[in-house]
Structures are given as structure tokens and as C-alpha cells.
C-alpha positions in Angstrom: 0.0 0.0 0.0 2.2 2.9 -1.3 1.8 6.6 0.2 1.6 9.0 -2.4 2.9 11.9 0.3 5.7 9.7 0.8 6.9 10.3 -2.4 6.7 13.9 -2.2 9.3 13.8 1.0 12.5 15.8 -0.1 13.7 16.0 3.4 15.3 13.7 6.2 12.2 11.6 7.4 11.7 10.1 10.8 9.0 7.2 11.2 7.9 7.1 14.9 5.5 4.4 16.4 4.7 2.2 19.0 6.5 -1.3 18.6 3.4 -2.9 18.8 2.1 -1.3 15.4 5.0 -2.1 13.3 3.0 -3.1 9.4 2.6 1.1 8.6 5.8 1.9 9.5 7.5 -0.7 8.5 6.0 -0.3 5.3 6.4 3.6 5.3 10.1 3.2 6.0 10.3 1.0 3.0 9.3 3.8 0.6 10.4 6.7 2.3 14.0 8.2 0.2 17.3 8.7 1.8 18.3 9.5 4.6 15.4 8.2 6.6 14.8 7.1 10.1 12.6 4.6 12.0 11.8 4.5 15.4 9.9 2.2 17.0 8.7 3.0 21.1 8.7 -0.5 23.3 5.5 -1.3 24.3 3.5 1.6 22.0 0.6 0.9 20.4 -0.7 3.4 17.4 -1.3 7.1 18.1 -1.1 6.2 21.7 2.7 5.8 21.5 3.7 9.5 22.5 0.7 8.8 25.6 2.7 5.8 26.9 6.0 7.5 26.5 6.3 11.2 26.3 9.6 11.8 27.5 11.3 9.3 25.6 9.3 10.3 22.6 9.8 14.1 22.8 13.6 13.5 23.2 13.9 11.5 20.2 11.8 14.0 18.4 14.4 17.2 19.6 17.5 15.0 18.4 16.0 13.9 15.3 15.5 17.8 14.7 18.9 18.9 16.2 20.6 16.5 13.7 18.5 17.6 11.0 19.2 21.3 11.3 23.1 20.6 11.2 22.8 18.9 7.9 21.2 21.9 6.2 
């Protein structure tokens, strides 16, 4: 099941989910373009991941955008 918006990406992409919804992302990450990034939260389920781990999830968020900023 492609994403036509996925295609349209020109940018660094970060996937983020709960762990325990891994067939969209998965499949996401697959056609995303380089570079790209997947992250998966232990014990997340879908849209309930940043609920069930909001500090973990905000801190990957802030680093995935620190690192992106450098590279530009």
C-alpha cells in the first residue's frame, strides 16, 4: 500500500510508532527516500505511542530535529 505523500518527501524523514504497530511503518520506512529514520517505542501501540512515552518520545523528536538542522 504505497503513500503517495511519501513520495513527495525531499527531506530527512523520521518514522515514529509504538513497537506494537510495526506493518505502517514498516511499510512507510520502506518507501520513504534517503536519509530516513525509523523508530519504534517499546510497548507503544498506534497514536497512543507519544501517551505511553512522552519523555522518551519528545527526546527522540528534539535529536532527530537537532541532527536535521546541522545537515542543512
Amino acid at each position: 500500500m504505497p503513500n503517495k505523500f511519501l513520495d513527495l518527501l525531499s527531506t530527512q524523514t523520521l518514522l515514529a510508532d509504538g513497537a506494537k504497530d510495526i506493518y505502517f511503518n514498516r511499510l512507510f520506512y520502506q518507501q520513504a527516500k534517503e536519509p530516513k529514520e525509523l523508530w519504534e517505542l517499546p510497548n507503544g501501540e498506534h497514536g497512543a505511542a507519544f501517551l505511553q512515552n512522552a519523555q522518551e518520545y519528545s527526546k527522540q523528536v528534539l535529536a532527530f530535529f537537532d541532527q536535521a538542522i546541522t545537515l542543512v
